[in-house]
Residue, then its C-alpha position, 0 to 999 in steps of 0.5 A: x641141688x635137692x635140699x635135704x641131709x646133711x650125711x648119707x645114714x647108712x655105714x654101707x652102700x650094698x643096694x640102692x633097694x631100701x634107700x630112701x629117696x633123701x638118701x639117693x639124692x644126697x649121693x646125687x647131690x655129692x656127685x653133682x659136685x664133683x662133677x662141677x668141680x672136675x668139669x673146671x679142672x679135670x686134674x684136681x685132686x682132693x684130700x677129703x680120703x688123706x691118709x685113709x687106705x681104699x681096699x678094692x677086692x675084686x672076685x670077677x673081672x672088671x675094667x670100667x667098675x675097678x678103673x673108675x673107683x681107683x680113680x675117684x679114690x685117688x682123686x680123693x687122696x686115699x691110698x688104694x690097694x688093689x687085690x687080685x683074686x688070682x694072685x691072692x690067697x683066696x685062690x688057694x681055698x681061703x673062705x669069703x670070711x676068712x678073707x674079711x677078718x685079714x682084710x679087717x684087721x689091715x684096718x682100712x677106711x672102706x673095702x669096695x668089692x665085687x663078687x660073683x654070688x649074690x649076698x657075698x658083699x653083705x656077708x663080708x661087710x657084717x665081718x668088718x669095722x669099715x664101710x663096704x661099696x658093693x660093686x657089684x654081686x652076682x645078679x643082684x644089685x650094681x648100685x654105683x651104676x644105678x647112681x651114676x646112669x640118675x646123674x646122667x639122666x638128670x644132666x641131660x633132663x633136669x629129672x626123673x620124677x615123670x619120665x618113661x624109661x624103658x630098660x631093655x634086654x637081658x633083664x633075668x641077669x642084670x644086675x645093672x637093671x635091678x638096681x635102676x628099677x629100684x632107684x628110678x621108681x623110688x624117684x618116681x619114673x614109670x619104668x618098663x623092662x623089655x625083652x624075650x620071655x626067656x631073658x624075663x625074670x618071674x614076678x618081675x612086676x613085683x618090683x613095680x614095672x611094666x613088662x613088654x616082650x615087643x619093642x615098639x610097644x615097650x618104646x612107645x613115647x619112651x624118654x629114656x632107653x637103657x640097653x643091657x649086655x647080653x650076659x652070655x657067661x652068665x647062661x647055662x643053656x640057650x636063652x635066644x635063638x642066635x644073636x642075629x635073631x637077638x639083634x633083630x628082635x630086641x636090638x636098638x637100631x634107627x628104626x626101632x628108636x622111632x618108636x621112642x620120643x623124638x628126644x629120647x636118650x640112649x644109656x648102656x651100662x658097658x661094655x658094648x656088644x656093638x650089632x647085639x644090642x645096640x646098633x654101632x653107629x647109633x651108639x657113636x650119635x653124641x646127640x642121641x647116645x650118653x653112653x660115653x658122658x656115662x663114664x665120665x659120671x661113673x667117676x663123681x659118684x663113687x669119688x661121692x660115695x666114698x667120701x660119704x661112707x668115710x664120713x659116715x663111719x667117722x673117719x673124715x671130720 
């Protein structure tokens, strides 16, 4: 355990863009713990959140996001009220802000949301008294996947400070690659971003990265490979020839992985297009593949980051 704060500063969670490096690792650290603690006893409960009200306000589908913070609040001992888009007012033209002043005047403890635009959480946390978890927004930032994919990779390698970590595919839509570009550089990992021009973000060097448009280079003595989902409902127009062509080119397979380390460990934020982006088989090796070891992280750290935005809005003593 890294030695540091005492609380997380912050009465949100919105990006992991900006945290300081205390900030990630206290979050870290928190769900370090719980990992441990759940690893004795996959049961246990906790009344960190007793009598504290959890509003998750989802706007897009989710299973793996919505299932696993429900969890982690329930684990805390929260009340959690899950709410539908298409069963609730906001379906029949109520504004984002609209929503956040009934939501706020429920007087929850923490609201977790995902939201299809970018900047919506931030709009709708500067209209509440309580912490906000982004889940989540448009193709900005995911922070609790970021989170959880450090824990992942620090369990398995002890750290990131050092380590190539090469993330790959649709990088233009990826929320999921924003947020881990931000944490694992401020960490200190080399990151590169691999994938077709046409799926590339512009000025994405900006963010600190190294761009690579072919796999055996951008894999090239890689510790860490992180494959991204080819966000197909996210595209207006044709951004690869066909998914055969996508496979081929820029799907992880046995012989692309030899360009890697020979230890080198495979991560993918879910779901999975199995024979898209990643090859099935090799997504199944246990000793190559954390993919599945990544839902189980996904539970400590938000059970971590919703005990740490609760405390820090002076609601756990």
């Amino acid at each position: 355990m890294i030695e540091g704060l005492k609380n997380y500063p912050h009465k949100h969670l919105l990006g992991i863009e900006g945290l300081e490096p205390d900030s990630i690792n206290y979050l870290l650290n928190i769900s370090q713990d719980f990992v441990e603690k759940l690893s004795k006893n996959s049961q246990s409960k906790f009344d960190y959140l007793k009598n504290k009200t959890c509003i998750n306000l989802f706007f897009e589908n989710s299973t793996r996001t919505r299932t696993s913070f429900e969890l982690a609040g329930k684990k805390l001992g929260a009340d959690i009220l899950n709410i539908s888009v298409r069963s609730s007012s906001i379906k029949k033209g109520e504004t984002l802000i609209d929503t956040a002043m009934t939501l706020n005047a429920m007087q929850p403890d923490i609201i977790v949301v995902r939201h299809h635009d970018a900047g919506a959480v931030k709009l709708l946390s500067e209209k509440v008294n309580c912490g906000v978890i982004n889940a989540g927004d448009g193709p900005h930032e995911h922070p609790t996947q970021a989170l959880l994919d450090a824990l992942t990779i620090i369990r398995r390698k002890k750290q990131i400070s050092g380590l190539k970590i090469a993330i790959c595919g649709d990088i233009m839509h990826s929320r999921v690659a924003r947020s881990n570009i931000h944490l694992l550089n401020t960490l200190g990992a080399e990151i590169r971003v691999i994938g077709p021009a046409t799926l590339m973000p512009k000025n994405i060097e900006s963010l600190g990265v190294k761009v690579f448009y072919n796999m055996k280079k951008g894999l090239k003595d890689a510790d860490i490979i992180i494959m991204l989902r080819l966000q197909l409902e996210r595209m207006s127009g044709s951004f690869v020839p066909s998914i055969r062509e996508y496979f081929r080119f820029y799907g992880l397979d046995r012989e692309k992985l030899k360009y890697a380390k020979n230890d080198a460990l495979i991560l993918h934020p879910g779901p999975m297009n199995r024979g898209v982006e990643i090859d099935s088989e090799l997504a199944d090796d246990l000793d190559r593949s954390a993919i599945f070891e990544q839902g189980r992280m996904g539970v400590a750290v938000r059970m971590a980051c919703l005990k740490s935005l609760v405390e820090i809005n002076g609601e756990v003593k």
